[in-house]
N, CA, C and O atoms as CSV, one atom per row, in Angstrom:
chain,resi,resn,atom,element,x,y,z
A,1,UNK,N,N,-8.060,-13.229,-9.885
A,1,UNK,CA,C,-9.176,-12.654,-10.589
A,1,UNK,C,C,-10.309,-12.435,-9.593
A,1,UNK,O,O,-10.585,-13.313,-8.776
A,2,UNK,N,N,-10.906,-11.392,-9.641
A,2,UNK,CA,C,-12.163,-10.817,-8.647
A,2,UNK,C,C,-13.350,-11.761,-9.120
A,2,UNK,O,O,-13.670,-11.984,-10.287
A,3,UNK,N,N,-14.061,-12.377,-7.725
A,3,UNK,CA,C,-14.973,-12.789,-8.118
A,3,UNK,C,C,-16.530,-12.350,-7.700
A,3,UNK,O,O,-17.597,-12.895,-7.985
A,4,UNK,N,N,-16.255,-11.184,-6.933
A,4,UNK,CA,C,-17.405,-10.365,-6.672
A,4,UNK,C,C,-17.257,-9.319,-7.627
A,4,UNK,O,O,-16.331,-9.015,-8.379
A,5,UNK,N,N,-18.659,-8.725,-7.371
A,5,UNK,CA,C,-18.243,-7.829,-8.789
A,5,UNK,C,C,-18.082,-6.350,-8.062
A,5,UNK,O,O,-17.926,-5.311,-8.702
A,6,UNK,N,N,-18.152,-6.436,-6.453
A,6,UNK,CA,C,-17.494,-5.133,-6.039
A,6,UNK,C,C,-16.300,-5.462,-5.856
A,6,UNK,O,O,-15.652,-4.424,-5.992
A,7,UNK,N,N,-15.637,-6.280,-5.632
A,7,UNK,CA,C,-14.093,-6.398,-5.631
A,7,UNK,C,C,-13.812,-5.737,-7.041
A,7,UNK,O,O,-13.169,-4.697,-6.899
A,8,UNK,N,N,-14.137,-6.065,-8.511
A,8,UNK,CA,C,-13.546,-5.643,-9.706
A,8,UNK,C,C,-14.427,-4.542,-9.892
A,8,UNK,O,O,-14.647,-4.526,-11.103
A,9,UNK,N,N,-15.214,-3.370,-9.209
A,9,UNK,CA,C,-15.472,-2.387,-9.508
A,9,UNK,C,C,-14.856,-1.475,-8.572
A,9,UNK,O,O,-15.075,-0.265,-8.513
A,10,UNK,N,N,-13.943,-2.251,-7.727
A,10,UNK,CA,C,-12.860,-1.248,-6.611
A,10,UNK,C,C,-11.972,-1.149,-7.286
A,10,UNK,O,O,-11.408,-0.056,-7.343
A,11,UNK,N,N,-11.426,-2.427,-8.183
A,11,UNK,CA,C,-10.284,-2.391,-8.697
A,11,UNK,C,C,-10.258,-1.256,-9.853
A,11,UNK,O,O,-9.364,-0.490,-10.213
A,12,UNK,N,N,-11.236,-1.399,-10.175
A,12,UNK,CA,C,-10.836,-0.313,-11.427
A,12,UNK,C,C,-11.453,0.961,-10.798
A,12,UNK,O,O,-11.062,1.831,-11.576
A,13,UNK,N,N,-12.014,1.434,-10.069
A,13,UNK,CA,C,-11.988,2.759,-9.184
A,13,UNK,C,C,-10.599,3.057,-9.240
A,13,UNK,O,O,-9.955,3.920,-9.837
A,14,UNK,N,N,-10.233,1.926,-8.299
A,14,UNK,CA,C,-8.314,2.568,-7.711
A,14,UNK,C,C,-7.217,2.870,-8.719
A,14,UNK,O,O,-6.289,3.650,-8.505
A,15,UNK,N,N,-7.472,1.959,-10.194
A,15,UNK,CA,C,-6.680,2.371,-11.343
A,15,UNK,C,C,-7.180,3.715,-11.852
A,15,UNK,O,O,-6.484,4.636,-12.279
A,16,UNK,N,N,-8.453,3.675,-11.742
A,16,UNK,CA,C,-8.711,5.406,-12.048
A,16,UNK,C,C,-8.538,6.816,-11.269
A,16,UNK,O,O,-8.215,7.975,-11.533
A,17,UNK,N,N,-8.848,6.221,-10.412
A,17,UNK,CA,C,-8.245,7.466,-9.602
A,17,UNK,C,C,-6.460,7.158,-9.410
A,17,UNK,O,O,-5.816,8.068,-8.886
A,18,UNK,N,N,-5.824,6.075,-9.775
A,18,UNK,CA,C,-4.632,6.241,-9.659
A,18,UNK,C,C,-4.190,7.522,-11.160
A,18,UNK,O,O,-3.436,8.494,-11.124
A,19,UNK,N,N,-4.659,7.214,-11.816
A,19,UNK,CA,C,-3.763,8.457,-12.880
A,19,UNK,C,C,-4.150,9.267,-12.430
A,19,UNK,O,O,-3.842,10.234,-13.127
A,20,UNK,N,N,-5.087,9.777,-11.037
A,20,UNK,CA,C,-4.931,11.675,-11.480
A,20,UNK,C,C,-4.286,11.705,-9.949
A,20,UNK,O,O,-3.515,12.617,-9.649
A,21,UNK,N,N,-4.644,10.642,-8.968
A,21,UNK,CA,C,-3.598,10.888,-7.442
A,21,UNK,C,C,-2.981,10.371,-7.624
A,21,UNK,O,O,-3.136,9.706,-8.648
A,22,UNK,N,N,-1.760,10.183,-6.861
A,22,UNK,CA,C,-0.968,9.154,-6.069
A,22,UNK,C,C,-1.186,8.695,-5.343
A,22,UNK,O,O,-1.275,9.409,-4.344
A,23,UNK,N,N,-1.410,7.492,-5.162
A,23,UNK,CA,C,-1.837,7.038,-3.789
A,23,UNK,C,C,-3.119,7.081,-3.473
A,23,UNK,O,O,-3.464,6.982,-2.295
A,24,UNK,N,N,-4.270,7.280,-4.765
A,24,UNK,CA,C,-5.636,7.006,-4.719
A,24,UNK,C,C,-6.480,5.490,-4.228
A,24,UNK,O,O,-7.581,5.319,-3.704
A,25,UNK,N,N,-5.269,4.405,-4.723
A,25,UNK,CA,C,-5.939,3.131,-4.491
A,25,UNK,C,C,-5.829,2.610,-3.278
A,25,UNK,O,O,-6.018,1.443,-2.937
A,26,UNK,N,N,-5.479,3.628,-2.569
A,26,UNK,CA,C,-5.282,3.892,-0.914
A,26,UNK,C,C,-6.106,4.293,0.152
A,26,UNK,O,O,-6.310,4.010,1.332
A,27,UNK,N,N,-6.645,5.345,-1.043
A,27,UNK,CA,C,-7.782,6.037,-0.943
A,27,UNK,C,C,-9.025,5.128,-0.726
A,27,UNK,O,O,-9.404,4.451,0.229
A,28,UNK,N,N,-9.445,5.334,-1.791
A,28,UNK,CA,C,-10.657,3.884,-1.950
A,28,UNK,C,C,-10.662,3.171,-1.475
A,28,UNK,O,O,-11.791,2.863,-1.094
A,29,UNK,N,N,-9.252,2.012,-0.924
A,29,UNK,CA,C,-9.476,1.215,0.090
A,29,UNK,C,C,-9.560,1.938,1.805
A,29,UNK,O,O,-9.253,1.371,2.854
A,30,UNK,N,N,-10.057,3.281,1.625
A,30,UNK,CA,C,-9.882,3.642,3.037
A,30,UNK,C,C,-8.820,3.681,4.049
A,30,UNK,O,O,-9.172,3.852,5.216
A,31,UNK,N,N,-7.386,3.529,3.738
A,31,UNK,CA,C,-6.044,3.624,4.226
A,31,UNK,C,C,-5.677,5.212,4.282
A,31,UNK,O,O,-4.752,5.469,3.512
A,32,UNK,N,N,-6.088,6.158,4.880
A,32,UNK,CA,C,-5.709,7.448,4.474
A,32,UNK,C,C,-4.155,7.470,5.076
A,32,UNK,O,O,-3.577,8.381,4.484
A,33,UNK,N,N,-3.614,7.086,5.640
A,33,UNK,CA,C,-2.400,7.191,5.983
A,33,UNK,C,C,-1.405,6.603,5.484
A,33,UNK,O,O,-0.309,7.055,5.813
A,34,UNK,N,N,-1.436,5.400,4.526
A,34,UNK,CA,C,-0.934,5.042,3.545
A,34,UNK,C,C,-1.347,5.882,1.633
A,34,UNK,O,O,-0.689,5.666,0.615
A,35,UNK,N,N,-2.522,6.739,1.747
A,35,UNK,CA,C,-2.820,7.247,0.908
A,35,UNK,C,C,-1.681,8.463,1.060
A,35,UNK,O,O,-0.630,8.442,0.419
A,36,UNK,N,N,-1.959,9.292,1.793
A,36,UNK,CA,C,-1.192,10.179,2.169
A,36,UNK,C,C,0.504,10.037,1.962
A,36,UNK,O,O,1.089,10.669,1.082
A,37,UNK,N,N,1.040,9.327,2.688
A,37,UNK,CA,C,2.211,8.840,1.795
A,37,UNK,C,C,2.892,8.939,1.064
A,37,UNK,O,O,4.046,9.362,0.993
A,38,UNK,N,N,1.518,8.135,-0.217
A,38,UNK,CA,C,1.703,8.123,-1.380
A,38,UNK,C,C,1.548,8.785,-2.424
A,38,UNK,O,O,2.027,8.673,-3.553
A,39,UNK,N,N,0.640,9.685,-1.838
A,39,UNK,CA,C,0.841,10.949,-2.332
A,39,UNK,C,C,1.927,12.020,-2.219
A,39,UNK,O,O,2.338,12.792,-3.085
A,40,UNK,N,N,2.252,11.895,-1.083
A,40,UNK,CA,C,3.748,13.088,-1.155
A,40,UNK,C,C,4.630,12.145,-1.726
A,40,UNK,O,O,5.297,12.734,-2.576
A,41,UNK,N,N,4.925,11.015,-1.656
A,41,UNK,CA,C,6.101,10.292,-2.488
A,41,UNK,C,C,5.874,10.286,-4.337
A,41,UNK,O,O,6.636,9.895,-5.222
A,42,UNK,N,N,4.413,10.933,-4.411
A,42,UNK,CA,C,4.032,10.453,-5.886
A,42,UNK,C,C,4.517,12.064,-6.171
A,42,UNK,O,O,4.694,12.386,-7.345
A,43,UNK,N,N,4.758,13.205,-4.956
A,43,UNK,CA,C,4.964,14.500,-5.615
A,43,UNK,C,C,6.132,14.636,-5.880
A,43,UNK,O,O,6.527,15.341,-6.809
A,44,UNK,N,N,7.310,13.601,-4.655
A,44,UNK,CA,C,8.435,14.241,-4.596
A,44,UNK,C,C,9.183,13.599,-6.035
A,44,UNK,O,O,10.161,14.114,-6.576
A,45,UNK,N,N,8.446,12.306,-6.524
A,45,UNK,CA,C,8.874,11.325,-7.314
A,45,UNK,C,C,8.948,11.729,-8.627
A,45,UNK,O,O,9.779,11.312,-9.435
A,46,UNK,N,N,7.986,12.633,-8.871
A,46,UNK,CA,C,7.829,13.434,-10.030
A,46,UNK,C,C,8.397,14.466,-10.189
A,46,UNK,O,O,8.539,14.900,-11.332
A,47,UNK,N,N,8.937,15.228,-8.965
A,47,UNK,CA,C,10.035,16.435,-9.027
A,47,UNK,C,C,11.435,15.761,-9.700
A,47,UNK,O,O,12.029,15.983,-10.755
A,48,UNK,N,N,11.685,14.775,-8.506
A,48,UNK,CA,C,12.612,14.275,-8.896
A,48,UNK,C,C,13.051,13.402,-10.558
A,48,UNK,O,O,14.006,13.473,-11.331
A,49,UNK,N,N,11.875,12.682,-10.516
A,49,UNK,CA,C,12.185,11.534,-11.978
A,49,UNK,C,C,11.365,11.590,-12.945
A,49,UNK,O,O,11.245,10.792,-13.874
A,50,UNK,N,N,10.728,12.637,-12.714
A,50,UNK,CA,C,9.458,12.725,-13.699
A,50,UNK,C,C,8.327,12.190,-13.542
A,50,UNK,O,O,7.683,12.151,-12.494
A,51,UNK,N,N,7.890,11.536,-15.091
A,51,UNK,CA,C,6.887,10.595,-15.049
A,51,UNK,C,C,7.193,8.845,-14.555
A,51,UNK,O,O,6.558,8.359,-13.619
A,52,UNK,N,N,8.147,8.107,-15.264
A,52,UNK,CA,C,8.079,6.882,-14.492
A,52,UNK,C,C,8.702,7.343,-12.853
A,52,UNK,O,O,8.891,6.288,-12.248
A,53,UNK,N,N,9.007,8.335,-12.122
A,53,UNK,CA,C,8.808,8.237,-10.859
A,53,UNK,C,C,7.534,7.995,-10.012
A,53,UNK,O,O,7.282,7.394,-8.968
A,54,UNK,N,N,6.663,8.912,-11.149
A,54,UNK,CA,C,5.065,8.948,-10.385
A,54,UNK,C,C,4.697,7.650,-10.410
A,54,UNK,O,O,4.252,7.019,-9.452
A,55,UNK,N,N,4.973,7.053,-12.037
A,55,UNK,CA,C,4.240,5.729,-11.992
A,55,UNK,C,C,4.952,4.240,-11.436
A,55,UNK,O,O,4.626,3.062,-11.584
A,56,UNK,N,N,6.007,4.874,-10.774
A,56,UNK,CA,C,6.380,3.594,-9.871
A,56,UNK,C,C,5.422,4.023,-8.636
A,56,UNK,O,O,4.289,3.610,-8.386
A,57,UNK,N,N,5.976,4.694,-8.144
A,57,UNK,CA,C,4.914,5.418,-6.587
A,57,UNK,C,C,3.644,4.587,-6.920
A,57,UNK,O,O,3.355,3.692,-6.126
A,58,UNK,N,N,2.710,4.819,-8.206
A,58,UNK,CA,C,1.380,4.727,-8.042
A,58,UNK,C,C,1.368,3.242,-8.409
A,58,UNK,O,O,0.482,2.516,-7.958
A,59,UNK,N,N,2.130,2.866,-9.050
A,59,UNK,CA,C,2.226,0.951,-9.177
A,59,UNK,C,C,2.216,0.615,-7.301
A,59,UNK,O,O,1.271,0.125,-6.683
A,60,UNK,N,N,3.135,0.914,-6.901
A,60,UNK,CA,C,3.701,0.777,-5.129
A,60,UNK,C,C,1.788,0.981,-4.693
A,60,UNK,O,O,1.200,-0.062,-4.406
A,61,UNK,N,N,1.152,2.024,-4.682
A,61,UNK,CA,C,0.423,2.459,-3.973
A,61,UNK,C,C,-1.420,0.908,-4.641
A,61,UNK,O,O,-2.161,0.449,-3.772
A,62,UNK,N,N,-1.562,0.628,-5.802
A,62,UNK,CA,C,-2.233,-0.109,-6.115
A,62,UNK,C,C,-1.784,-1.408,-5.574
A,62,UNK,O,O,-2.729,-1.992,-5.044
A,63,UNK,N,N,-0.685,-2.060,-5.521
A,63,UNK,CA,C,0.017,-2.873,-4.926
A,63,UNK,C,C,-0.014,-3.104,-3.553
A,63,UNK,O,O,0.209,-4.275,-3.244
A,64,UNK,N,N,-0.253,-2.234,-2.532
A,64,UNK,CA,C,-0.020,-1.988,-1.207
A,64,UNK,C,C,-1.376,-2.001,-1.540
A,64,UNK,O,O,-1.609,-2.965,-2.270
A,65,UNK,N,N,-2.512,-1.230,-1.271
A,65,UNK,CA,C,-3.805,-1.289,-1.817
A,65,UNK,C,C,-4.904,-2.846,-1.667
A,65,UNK,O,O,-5.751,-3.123,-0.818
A,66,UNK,N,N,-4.392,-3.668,-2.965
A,66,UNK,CA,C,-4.815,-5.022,-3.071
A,66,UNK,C,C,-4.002,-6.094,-2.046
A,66,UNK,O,O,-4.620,-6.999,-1.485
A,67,UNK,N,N,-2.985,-5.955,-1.918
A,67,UNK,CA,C,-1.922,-7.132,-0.978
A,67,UNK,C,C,-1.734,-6.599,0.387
A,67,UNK,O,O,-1.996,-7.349,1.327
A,68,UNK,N,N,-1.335,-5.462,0.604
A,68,UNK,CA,C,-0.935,-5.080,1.856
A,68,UNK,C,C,0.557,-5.627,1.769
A,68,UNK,O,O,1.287,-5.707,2.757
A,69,UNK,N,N,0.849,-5.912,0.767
A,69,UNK,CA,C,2.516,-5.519,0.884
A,69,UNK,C,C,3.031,-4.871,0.154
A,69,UNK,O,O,2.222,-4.883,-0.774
A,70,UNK,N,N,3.951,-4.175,-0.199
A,70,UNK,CA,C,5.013,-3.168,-0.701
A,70,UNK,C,C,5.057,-3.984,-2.126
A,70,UNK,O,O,4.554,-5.102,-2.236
A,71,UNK,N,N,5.814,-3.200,-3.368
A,71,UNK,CA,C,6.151,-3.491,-4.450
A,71,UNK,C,C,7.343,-4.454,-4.302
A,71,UNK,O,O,7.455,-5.656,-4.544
A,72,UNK,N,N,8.335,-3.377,-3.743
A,72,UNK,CA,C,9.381,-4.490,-3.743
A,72,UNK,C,C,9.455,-5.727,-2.977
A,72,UNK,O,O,10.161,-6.596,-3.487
A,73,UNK,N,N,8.693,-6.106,-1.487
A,73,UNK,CA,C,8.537,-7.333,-1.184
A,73,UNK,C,C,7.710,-8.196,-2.256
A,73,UNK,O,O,7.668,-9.412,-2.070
A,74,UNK,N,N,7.049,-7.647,-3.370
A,74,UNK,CA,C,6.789,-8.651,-3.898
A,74,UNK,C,C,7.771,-9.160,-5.023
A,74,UNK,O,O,7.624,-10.200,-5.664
A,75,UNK,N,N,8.922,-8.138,-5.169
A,75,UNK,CA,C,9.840,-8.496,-6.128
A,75,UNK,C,C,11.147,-9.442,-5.454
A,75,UNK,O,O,12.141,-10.048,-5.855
A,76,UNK,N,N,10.667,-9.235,-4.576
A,76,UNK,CA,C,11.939,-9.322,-3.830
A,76,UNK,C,C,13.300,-9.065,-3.196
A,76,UNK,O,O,14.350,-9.627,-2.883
A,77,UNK,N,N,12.779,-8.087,-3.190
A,77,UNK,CA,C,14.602,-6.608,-3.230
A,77,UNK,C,C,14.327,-6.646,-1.772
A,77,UNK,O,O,15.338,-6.191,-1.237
A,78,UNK,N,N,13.535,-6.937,-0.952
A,78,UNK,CA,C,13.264,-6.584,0.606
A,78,UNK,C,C,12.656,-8.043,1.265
A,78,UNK,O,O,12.170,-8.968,0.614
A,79,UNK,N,N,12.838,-7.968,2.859
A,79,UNK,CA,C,12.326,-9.880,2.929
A,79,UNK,C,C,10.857,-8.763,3.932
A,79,UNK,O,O,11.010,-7.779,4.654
A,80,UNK,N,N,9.670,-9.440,3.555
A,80,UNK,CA,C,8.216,-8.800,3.933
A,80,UNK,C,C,8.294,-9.073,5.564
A,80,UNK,O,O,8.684,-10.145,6.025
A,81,UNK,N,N,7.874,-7.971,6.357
A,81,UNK,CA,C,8.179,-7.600,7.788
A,81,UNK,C,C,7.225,-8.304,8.342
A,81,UNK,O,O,6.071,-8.303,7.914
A,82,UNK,N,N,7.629,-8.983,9.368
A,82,UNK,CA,C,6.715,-10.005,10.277
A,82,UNK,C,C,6.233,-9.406,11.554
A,82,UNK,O,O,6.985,-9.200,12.506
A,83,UNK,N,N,4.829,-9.103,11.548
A,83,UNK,CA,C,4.959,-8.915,13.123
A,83,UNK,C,C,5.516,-9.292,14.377
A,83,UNK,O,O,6.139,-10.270,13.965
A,84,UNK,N,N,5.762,-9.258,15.578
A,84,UNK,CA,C,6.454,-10.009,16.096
A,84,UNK,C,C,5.039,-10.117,17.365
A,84,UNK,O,O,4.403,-9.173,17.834
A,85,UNK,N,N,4.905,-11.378,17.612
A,85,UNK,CA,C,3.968,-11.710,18.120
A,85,UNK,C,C,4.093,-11.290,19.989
A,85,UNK,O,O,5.020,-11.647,20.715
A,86,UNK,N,N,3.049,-10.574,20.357
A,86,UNK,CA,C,3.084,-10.489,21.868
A,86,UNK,C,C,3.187,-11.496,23.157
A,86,UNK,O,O,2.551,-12.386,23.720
A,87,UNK,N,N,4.313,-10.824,23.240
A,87,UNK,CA,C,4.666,-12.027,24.592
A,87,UNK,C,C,4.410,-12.554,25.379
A,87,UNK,O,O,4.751,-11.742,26.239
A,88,UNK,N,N,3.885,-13.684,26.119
A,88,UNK,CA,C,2.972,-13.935,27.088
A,88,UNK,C,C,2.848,-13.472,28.021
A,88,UNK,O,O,4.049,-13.570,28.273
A,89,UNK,N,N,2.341,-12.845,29.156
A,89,UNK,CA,C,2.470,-12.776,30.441
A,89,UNK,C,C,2.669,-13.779,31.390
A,89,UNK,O,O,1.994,-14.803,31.292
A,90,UNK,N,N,3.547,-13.650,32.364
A,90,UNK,CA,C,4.152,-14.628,33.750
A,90,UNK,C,C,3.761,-14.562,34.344
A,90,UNK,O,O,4.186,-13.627,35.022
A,91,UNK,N,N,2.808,-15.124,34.839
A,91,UNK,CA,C,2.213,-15.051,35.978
A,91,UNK,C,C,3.441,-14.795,37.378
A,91,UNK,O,O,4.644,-14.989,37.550
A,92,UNK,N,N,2.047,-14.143,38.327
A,92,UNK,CA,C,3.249,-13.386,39.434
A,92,UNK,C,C,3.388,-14.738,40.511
A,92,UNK,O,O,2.404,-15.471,40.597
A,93,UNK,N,N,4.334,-14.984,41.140
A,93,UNK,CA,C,4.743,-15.564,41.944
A,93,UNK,C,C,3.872,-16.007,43.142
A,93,UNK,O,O,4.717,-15.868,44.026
A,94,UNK,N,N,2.934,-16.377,43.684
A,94,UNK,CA,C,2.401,-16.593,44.753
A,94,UNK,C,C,3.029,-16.834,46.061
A,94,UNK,O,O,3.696,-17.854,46.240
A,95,UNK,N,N,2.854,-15.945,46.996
A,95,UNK,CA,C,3.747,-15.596,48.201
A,95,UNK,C,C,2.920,-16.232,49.333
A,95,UNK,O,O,3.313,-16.166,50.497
């Protein structure tokens, strides 16, 4: 639950602009490249499956949005991608 009251006036920005984009709550959080995305996946989703295509896309895109992870890592159909941490440098040999 939001306990600032701009956290819960983003949240419901991003549900509103989620019914008319795809990939609006992407938007709002300033991710344009995850907005983007989600928008062509919210077009192709709707060619393809209609309406619950769009509104999985735009569930995915509010989801990614607030967590920064994917729908299905939170369902669990996928294991959530770990960065892989940078390797130390070796120091060079002293000659």
């Amino acid at each position: 639950m939001p306990t600032d009251s701009n956290e819960a006036v983003k949240l419901a920005t991003s549900f509103g602009v989620e019914t008319f984009i795809p990939g609006g709550a992407n938007l709002v959080g300033g991710e344009f490249g995850q907005a983007g995305l989600h928008f062509v996946a919210g077009i192709l989703a709707r060619a393809a499956f209609g309406v619950p295509g769009v509104l999985l896309v735009s569930a995915n895109s509010i989801v990614k949005a607030r967590t920064g992870r994917h729908l299905v890592e939170h369902l669990g159909l996928v294991t959530p991608r770990v960065e892989a941490a940078e390797p130390e440098a070796v120091p060079a040999a002293a000659a």
